[in-house]
C-alpha positions as a Markdown table, in Angstrom:
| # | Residue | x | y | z |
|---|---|---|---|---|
| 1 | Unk | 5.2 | 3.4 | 7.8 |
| 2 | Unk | 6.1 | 6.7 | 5.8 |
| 3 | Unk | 6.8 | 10.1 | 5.9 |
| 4 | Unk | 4.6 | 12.9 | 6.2 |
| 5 | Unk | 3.3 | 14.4 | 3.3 |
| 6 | Unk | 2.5 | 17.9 | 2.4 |
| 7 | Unk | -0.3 | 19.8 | 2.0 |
| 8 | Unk | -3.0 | 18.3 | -0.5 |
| 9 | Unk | -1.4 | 14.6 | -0.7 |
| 10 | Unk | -4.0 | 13.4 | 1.4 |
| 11 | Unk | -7.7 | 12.9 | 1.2 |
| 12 | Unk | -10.0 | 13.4 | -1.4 |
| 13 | Unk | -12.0 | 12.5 | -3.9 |
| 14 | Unk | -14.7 | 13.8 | -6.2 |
| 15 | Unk | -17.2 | 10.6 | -5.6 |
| 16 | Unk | -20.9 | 11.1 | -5.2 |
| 17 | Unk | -22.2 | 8.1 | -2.9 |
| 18 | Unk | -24.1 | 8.1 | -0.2 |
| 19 | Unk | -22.8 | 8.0 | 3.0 |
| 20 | Unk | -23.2 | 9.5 | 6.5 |
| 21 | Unk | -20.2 | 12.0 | 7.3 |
| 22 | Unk | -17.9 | 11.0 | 10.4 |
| 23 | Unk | -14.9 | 13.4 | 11.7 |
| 24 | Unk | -12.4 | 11.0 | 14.1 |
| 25 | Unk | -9.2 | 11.5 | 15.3 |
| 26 | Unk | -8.6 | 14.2 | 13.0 |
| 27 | Unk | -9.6 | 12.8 | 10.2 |
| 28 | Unk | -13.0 | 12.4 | 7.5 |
| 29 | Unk | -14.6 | 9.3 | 6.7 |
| 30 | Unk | -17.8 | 9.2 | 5.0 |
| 31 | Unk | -19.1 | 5.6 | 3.8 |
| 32 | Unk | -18.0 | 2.1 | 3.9 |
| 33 | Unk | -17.2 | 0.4 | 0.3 |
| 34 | Unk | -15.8 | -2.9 | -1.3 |
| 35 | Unk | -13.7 | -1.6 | -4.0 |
| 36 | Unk | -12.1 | 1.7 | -4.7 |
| 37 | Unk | -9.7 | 2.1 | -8.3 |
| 38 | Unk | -7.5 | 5.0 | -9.0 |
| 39 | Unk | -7.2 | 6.0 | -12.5 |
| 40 | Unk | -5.4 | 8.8 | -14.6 |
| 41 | Unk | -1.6 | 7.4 | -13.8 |
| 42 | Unk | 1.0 | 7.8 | -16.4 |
| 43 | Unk | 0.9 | 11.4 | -16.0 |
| 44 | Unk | 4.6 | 12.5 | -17.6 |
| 45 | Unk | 6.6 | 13.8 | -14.7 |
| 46 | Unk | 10.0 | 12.8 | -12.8 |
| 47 | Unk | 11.2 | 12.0 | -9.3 |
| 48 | Unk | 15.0 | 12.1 | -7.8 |
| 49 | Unk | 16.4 | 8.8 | -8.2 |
| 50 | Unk | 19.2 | 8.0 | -5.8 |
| 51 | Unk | 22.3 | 7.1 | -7.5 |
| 52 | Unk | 25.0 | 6.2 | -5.3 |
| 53 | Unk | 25.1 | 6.1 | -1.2 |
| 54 | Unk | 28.9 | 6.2 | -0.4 |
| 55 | Unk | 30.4 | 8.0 | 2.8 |
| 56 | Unk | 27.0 | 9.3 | 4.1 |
| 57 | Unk | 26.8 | 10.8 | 1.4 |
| 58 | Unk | 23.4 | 10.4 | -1.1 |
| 59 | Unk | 23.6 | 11.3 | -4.7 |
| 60 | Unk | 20.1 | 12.1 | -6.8 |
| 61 | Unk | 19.6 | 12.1 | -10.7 |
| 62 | Unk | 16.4 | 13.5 | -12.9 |
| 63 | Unk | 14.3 | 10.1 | -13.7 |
| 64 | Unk | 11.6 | 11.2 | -15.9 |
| 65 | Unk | 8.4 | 9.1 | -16.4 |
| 66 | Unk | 5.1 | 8.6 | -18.2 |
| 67 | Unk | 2.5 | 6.8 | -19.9 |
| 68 | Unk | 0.9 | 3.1 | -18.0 |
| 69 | Unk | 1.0 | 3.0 | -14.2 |
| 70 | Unk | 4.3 | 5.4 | -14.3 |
| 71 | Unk | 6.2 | 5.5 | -12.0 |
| 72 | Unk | 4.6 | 2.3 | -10.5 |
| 73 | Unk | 4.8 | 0.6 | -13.5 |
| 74 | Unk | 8.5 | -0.4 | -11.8 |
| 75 | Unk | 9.2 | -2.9 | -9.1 |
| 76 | Unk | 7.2 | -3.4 | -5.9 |
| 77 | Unk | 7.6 | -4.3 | -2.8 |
| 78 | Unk | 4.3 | -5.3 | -0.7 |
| 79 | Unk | 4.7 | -4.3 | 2.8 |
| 80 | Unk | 2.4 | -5.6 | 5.6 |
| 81 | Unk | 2.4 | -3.8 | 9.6 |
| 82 | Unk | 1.3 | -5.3 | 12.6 |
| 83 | Unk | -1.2 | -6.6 | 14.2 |
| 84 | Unk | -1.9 | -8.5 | 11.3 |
| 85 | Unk | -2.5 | -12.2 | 10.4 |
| 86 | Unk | -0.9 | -12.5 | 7.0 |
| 87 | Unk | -2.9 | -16.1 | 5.4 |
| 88 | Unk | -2.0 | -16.1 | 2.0 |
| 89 | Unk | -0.3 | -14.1 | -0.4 |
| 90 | Unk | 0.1 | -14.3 | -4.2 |
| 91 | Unk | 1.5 | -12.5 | -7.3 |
| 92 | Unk | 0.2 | -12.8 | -10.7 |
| 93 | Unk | 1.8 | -11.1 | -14.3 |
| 94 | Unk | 0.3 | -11.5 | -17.4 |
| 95 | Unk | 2.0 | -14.6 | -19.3 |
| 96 | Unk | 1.8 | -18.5 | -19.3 |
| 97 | Unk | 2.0 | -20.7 | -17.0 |
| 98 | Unk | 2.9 | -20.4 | -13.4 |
| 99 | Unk | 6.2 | -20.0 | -11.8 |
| 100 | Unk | 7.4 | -22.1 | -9.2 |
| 101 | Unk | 10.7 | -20.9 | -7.3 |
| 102 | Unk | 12.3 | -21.8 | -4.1 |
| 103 | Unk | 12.3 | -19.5 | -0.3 |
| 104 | Unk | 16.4 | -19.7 | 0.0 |
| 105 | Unk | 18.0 | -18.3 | -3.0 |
| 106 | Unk | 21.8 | -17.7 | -3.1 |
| 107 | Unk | 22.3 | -14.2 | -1.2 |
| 108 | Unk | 24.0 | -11.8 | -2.8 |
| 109 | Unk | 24.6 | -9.0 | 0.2 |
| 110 | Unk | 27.4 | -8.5 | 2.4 |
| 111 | Unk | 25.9 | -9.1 | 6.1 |
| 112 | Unk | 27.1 | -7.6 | 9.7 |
| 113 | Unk | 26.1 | -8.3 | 13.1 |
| 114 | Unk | 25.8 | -5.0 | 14.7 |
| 115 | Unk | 22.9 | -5.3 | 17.0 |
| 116 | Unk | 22.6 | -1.8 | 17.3 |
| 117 | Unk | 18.6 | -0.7 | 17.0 |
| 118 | Unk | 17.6 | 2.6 | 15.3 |
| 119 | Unk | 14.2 | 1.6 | 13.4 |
| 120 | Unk | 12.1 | 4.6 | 12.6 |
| 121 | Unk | 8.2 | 4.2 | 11.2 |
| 122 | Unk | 6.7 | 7.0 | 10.2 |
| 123 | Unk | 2.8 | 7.3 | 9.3 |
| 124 | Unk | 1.3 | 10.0 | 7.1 |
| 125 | Unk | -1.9 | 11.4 | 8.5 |
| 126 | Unk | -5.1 | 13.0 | 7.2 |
| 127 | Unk | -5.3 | 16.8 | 8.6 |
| 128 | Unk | -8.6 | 18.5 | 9.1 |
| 129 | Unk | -10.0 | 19.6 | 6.7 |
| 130 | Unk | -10.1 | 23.3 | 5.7 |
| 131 | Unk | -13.9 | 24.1 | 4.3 |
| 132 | Unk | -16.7 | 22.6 | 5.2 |
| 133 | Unk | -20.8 | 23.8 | 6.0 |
| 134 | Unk | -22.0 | 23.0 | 9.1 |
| 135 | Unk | -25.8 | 23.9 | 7.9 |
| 136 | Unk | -27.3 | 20.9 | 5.7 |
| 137 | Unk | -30.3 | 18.5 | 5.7 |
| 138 | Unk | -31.0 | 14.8 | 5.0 |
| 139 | Unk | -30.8 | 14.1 | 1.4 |
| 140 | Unk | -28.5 | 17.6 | 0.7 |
| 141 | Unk | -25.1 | 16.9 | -0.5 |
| 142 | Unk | -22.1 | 18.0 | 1.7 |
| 143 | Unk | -18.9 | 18.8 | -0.1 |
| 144 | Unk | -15.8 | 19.5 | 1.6 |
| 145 | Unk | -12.3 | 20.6 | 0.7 |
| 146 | Unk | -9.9 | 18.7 | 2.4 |
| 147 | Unk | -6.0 | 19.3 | 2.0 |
| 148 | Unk | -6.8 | 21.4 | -0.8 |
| 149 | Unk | -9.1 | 19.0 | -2.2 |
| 150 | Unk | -12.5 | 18.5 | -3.1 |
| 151 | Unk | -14.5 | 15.1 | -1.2 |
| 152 | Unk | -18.2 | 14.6 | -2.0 |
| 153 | Unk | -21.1 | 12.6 | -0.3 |
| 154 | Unk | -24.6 | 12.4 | -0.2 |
| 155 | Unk | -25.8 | 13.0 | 3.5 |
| 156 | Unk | -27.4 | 9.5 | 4.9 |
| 157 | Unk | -28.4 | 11.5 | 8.5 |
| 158 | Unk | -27.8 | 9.7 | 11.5 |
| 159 | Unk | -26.8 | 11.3 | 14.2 |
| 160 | Unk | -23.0 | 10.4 | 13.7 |
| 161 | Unk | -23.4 | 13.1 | 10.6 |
| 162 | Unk | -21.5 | 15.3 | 12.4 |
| 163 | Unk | -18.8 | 18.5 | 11.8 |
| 164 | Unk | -16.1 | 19.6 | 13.6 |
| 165 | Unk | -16.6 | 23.1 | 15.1 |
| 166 | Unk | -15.1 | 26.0 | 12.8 |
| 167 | Unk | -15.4 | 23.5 | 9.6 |
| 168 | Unk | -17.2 | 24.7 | 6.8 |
| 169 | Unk | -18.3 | 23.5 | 3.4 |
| 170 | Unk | -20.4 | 24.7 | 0.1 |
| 171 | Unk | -23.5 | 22.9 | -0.4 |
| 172 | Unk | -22.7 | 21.7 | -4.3 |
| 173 | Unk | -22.4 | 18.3 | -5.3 |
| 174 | Unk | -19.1 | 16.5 | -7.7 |
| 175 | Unk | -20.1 | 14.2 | -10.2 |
| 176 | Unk | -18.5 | 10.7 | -9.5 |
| 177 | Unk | -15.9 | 9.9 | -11.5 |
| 178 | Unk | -16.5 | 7.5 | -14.5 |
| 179 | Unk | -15.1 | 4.2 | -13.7 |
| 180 | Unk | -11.6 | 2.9 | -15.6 |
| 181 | Unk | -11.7 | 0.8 | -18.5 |
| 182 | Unk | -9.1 | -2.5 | -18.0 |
| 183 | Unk | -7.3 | -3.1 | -20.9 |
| 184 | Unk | -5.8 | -6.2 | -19.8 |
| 185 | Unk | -5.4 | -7.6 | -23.4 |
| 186 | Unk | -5.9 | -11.8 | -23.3 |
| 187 | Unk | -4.4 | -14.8 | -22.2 |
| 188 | Unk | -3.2 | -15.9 | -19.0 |
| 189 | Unk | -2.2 | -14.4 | -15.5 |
| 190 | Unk | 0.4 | -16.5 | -14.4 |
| 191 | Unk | 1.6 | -16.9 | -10.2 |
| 192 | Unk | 5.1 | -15.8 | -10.0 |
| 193 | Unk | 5.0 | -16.3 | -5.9 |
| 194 | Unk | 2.7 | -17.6 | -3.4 |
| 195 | Unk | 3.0 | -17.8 | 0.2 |
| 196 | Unk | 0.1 | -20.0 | 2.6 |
| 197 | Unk | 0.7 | -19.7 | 6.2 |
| 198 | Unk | -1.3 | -22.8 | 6.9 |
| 199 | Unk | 0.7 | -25.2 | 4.8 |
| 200 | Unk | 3.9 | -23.3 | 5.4 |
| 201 | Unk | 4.5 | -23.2 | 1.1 |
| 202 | Unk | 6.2 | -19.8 | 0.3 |
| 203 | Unk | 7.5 | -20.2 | -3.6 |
| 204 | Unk | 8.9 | -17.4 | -5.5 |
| 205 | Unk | 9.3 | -14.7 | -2.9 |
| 206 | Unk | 11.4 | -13.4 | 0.4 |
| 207 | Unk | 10.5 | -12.4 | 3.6 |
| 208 | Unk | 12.3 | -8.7 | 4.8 |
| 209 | Unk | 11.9 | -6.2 | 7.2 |
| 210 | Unk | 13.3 | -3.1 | 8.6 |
| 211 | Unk | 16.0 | -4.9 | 10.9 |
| 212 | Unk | 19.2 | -4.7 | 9.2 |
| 213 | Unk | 22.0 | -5.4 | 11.8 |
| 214 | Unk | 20.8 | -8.3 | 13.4 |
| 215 | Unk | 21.8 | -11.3 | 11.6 |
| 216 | Unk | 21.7 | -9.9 | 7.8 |
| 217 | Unk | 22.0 | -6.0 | 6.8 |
| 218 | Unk | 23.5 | -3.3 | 8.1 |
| 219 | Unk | 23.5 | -0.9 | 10.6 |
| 220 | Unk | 25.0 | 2.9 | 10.9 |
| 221 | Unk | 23.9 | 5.8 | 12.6 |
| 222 | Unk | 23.4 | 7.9 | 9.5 |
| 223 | Unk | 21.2 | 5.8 | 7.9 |
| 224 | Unk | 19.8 | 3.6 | 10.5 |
| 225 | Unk | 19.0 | 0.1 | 9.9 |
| 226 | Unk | 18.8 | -1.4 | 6.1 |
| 227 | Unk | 16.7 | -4.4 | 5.0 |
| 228 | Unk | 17.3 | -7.4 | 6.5 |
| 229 | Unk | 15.7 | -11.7 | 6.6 |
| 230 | Unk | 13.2 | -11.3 | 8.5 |
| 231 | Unk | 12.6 | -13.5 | 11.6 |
| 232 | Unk | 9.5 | -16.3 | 12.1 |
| 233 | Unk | 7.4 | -13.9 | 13.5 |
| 234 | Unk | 8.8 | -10.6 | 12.0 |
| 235 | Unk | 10.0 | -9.6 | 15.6 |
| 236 | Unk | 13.9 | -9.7 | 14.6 |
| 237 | Unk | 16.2 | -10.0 | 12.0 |
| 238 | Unk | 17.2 | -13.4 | 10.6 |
| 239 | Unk | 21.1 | -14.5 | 9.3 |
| 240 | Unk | 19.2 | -16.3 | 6.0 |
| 241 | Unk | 15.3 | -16.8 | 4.9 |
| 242 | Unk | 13.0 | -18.4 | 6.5 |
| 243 | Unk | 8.9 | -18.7 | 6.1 |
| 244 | Unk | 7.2 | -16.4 | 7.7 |
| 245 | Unk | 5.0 | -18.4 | 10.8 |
| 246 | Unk | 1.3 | -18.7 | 10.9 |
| 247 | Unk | 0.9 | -16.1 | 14.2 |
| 248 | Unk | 0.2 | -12.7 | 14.6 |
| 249 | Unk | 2.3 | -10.2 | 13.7 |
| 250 | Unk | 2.8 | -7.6 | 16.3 |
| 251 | Unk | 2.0 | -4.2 | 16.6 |
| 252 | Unk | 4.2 | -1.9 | 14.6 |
| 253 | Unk | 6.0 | -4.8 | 13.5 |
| 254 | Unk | 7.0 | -5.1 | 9.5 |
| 255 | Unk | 7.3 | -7.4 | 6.7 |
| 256 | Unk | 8.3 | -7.0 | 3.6 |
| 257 | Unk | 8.1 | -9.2 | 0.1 |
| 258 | Unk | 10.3 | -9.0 | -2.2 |
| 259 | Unk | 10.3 | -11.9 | -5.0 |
| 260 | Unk | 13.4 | -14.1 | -4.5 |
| 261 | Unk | 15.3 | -13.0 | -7.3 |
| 262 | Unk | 18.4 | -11.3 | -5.9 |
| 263 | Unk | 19.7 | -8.0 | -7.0 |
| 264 | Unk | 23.5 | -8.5 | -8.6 |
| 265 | Unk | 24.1 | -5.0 | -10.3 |
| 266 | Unk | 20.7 | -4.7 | -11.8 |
| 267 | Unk | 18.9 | -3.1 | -9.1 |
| 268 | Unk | 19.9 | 0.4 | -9.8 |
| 269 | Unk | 21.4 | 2.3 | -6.6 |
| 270 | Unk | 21.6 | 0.0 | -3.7 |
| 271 | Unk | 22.6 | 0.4 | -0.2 |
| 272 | Unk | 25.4 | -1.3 | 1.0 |
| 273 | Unk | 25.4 | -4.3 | 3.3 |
| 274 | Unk | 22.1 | -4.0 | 3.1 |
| 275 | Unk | 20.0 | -7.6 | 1.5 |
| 276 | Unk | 18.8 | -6.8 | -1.9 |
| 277 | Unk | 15.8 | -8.4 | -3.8 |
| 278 | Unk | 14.4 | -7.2 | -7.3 |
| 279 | Unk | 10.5 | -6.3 | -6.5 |
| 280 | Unk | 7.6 | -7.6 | -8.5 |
| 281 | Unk | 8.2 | -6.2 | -11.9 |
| 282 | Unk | 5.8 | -5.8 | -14.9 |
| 283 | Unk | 3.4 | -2.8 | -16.4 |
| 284 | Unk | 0.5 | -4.5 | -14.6 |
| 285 | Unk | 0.4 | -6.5 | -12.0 |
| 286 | Unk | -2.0 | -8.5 | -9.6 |
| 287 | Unk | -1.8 | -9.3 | -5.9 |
| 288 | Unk | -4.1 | -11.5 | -4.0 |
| 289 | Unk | -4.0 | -11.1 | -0.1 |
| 290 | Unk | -6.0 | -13.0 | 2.7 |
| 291 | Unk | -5.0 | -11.5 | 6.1 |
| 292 | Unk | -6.9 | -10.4 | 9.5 |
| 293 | Unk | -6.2 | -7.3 | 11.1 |
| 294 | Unk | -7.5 | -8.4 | 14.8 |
| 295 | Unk | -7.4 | -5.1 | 17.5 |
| 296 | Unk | -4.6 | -5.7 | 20.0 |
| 297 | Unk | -6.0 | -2.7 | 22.5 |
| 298 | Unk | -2.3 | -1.2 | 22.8 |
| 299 | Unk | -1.6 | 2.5 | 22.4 |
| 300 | Unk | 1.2 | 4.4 | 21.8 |
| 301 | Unk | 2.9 | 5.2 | 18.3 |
| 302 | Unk | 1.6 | 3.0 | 15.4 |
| 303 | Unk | 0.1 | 0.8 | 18.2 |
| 304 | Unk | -2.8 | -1.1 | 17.0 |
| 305 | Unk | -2.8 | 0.5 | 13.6 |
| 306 | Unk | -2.5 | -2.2 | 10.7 |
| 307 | Unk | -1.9 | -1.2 | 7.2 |
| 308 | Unk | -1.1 | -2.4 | 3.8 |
| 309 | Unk | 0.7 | -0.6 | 1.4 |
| 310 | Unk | 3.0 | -1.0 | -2.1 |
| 311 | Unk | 6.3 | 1.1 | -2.8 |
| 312 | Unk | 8.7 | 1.4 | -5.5 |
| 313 | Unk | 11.3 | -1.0 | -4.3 |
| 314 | Unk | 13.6 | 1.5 | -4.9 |
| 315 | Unk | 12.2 | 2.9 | -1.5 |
| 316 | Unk | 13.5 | 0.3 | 1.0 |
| 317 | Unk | 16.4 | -0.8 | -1.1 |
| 318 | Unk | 17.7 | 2.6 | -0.5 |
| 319 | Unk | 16.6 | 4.4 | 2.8 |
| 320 | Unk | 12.7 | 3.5 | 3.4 |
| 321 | Unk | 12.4 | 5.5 | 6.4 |
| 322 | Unk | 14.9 | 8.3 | 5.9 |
| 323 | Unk | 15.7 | 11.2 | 3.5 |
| 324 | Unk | 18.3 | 9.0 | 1.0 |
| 325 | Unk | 15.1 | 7.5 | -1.1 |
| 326 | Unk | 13.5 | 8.8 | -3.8 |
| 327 | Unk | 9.7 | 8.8 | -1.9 |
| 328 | Unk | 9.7 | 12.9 | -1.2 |
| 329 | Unk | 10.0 | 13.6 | -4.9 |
| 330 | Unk | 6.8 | 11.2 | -5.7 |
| 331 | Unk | 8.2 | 7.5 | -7.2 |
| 332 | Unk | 5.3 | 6.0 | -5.4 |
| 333 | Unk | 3.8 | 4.0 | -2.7 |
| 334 | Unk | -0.1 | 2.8 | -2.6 |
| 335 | Unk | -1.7 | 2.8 | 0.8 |
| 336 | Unk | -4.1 | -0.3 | 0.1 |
| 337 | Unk | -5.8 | -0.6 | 4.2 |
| 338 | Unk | -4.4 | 1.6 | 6.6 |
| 339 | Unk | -5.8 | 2.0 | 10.0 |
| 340 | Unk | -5.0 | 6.0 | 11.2 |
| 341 | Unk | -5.4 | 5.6 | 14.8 |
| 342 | Unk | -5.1 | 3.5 | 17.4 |
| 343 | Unk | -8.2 | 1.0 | 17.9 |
| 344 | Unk | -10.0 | 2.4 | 14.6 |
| 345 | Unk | -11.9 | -0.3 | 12.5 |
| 346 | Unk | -11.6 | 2.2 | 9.5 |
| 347 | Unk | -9.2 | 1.4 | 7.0 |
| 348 | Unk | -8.0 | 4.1 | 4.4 |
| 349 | Unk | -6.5 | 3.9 | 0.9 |
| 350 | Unk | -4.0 | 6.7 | -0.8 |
| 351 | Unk | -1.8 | 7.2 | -3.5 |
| 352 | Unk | 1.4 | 9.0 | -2.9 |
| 353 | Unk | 3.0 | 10.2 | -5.9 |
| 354 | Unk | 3.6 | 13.7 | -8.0 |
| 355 | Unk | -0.7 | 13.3 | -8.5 |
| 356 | Unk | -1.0 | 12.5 | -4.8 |
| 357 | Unk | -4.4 | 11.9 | -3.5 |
| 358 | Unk | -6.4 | 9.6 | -0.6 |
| 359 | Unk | -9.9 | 8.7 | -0.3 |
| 360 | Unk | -12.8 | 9.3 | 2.6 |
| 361 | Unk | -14.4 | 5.9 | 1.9 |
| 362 | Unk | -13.4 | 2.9 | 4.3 |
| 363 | Unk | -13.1 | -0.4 | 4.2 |
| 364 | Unk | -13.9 | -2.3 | 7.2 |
| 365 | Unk | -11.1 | -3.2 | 9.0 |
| 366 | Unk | -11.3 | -7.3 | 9.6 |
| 367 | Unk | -11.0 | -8.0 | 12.9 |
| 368 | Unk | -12.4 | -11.4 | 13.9 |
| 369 | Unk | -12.1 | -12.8 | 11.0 |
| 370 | Unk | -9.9 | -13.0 | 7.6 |
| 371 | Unk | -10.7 | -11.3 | 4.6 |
| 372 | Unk | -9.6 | -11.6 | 0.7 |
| 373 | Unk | -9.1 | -8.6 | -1.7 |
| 374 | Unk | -7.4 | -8.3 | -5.1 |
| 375 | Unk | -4.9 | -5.4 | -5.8 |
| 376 | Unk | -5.0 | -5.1 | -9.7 |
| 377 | Unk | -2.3 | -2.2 | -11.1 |
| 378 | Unk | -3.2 | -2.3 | -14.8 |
| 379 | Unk | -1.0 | -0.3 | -16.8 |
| 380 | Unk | -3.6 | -0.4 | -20.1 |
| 381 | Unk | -6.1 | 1.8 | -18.2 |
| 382 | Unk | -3.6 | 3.5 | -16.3 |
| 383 | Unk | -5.6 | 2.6 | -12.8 |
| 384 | Unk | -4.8 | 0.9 | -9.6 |
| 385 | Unk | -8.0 | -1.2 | -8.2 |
| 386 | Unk | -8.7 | -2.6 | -4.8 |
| 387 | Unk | -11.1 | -5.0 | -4.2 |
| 388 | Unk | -12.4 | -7.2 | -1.3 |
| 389 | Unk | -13.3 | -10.8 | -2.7 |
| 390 | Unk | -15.4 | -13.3 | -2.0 |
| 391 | Unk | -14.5 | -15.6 | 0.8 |
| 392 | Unk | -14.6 | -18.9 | -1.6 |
| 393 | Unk | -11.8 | -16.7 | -4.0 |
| 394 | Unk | -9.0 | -19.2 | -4.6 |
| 395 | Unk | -5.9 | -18.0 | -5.5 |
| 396 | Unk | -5.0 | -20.5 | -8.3 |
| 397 | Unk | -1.9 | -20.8 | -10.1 |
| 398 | Unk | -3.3 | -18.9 | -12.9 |
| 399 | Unk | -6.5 | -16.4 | -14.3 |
| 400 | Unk | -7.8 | -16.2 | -18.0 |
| 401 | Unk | -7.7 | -12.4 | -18.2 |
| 402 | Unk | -11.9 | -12.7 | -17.9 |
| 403 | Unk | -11.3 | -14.1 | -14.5 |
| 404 | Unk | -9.2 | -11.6 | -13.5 |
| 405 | Unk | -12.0 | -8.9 | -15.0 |
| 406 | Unk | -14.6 | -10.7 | -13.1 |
| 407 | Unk | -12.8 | -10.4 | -9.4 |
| 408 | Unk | -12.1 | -6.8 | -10.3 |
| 409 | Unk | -15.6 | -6.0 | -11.5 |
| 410 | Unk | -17.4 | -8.4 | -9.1 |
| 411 | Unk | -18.4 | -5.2 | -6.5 |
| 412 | Unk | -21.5 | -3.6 | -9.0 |
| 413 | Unk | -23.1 | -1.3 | -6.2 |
| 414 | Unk | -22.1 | 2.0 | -7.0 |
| 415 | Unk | -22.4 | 2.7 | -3.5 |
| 416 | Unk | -19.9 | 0.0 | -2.8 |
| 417 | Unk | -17.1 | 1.3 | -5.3 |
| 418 | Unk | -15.6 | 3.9 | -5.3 |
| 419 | Unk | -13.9 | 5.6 | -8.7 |
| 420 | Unk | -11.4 | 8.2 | -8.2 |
| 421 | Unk | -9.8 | 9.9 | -10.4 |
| 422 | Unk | -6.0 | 11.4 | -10.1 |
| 423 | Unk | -5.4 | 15.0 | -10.7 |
């Protein structure tokens, strides 16, 4: 799914909830929650922006940011791995009126047939953490530092309160971070795309993955395989869209969605032969999702480990999983449910950027039955929010910007959401 990240990217956050402290698989999780937001983006920084890809050869230029959701105040992609039931999906910008588009826009790509495979995932894991204090009591607070971070939690007891041998901690509570104010301004959030599995509709948007060679995209041994139509059931490539099937997709499987606006010469750097759609654009954005994540019982690499995650669409317009992207030098990708091991019904959320940081808290991973969250990026308050919904949540063809307050605010346990604050 992505690379590995250095030290202090991963896991941590100042929160003070209560929570029972759990070390699996080499990583913390402390308590389950409904809702965790992100603020303090638009920091002013820069990442490495590829420019050209010609010969094997990948050119970078300076691309300086700030203020908003910067850098992810740029196109997204939304990007979905197996097992996973993906129900409904829909994108929302502030505006009026909803936008209705067609699946099969004219292509704009060159295509090739080589059938040649070299698809790499790569997952980012959580490492142990380095501090943490073995002695502590019901009630006390437990604060460890984890990648060179700081996570907090109030000690529930239980006898799955455990710490790893070796792994110490201080015994001095962080105050939570105060919660982000949205500034999302009034009017209406219109749909720009929605896709329902059970009716078969997909307006507005494109169905990609990581097989470019077979039927659509490219392939070459220097930069694998590019972006490609996606197949039915996301297991191949495809010669033209097609709607994504109501089934399963398989372990380790991907699919990406891109709106279906093709990239001409306004996509920046893009690779060629590879199919090329511009992201969903806008300095705040909404997504509504309604999936399952069901346990398949496989092991092996990224076997039976679902996630969820956003990237700059540079990413996978360039080289997703490879060095010729500009992901290593912090242009963004949100981890929104990632399982981090085989069988887990954890699910993780991280942001990946030049203020990288990840979260202890879980969601539960739904496996038996579907479930509905809101990802809100809201460039006035400079936060990302994640939210699971109620089960009757419609996803309408468009929100009063109350509406969309309400969904985002509807989790008011304190023990349920989670605010973190970027460094």
């Amino acid at each position: 799914m992505k690379y590995a990240w250095g030290a202090g990217a991963l896991l941590a956050t100042a929160s003070t909830v209560a929570a029972t402290a759990v070390f699996e698989a080499g990583n913390w999780y402390s308590n389950q929650v409904k809702a965790i937001s992100y603020s303090n983006f638009g920091t002013a920084g820069s990442y490495k922006k590829v420019t050209t890809m010609s010969n094997g050869v990948c050119n970078f230029d300076e691309q300086p940011y700030s203020g908003g959701l910067a850098p992810f105040d740029k196109e997204v992609s939304v990007h979905f791995r197996g097992p996973l039931r993906l129900k409904q999906f829909a994108s929302y910008t502030p505006g009026s009126g909803s936008v209705k588009r067609t699946l099969h826009p004219s292509p704009h790509e060159r295509r090739h047939n080589h059938q040649h495979m070299h698809h790499h995932a790569h997952n980012a894991r959580r490492s142990e953490p380095e501090n943490a204090e073995e002695k502590r009591a019901v009630g006390d607070w437990i604060t460890a530092t984890i990648n060179g971070d700081i996570v907090s939690w109030l000690d529930a007891g239980g006898p799955a309160a455990t710490t790893p041998t070796g792994v110490s901690s201080p015994d001095v509570g962080v105050p939570a971070e105060p919660a982000p104010t949205l500034n999302l301004g009034s009017g209406t959030w219109a749909r720009q795309a929605y896709y329902d599995a059970a009716s078969g509709v997909a307006d507005g948007l494109v169905f990609l993955n990581n097989m470019g060679g077979q039927g659509s995209g490219t392939f070459d041994y220097t930069w694998g395989n590019s972006l490609a139509y996606a197949g039915p059931l996301a297991e191949s490539g495809s010669a033209s869209p097609v709607t994504l099937a109501d089934a399963l997709i398989d372990d380790n499987k991907e699919i990406i969605i891109f709106s279906d606006k093709p990239c001409t010469s306004d996509c920046g750097a893009v690779r060629d032969g590879t199919v090329a759609y511009h992201g969903f654009n806008g300095d705040s954005k909404l997504f509504l999702v309604e999936f399952s994540m069901p346990l398949s019982g496989k092991t092996g690499f990224n076997a039976d480990m679902p996630a969820i995650w956003l990237l700059n669409a540079e990413i996978p317009r360039t080289q997703q999983y490879g060095d010729c992207s500009c992901w290593k030098t912090g242009c963004g990708e949100l981890d929104v449910f990632e399982v981090l091991n085989s069988g887990n019904q954890k699910a993780i959320t991280a942001w990946h950027g030049a203020n990288s940081k990840g979260e202890s808290s879980w969601f539960q991973r739904p496996i038996d039955k579907t479930m509905k969250a809101a990802i809100l990026l809201d460039g006035g308050s400079g936060s990302a929010n994640i939210v699971v919904l109620p089960d009757e949540t419609t996803f309408d063809t468009s929100f009063t910007d109350s509406v969309v307050s309400s969904l985002i605010n509807s989790i008011t346990d304190p023990l349920l959401n989670i605010k973190v604050a970027l460094p």
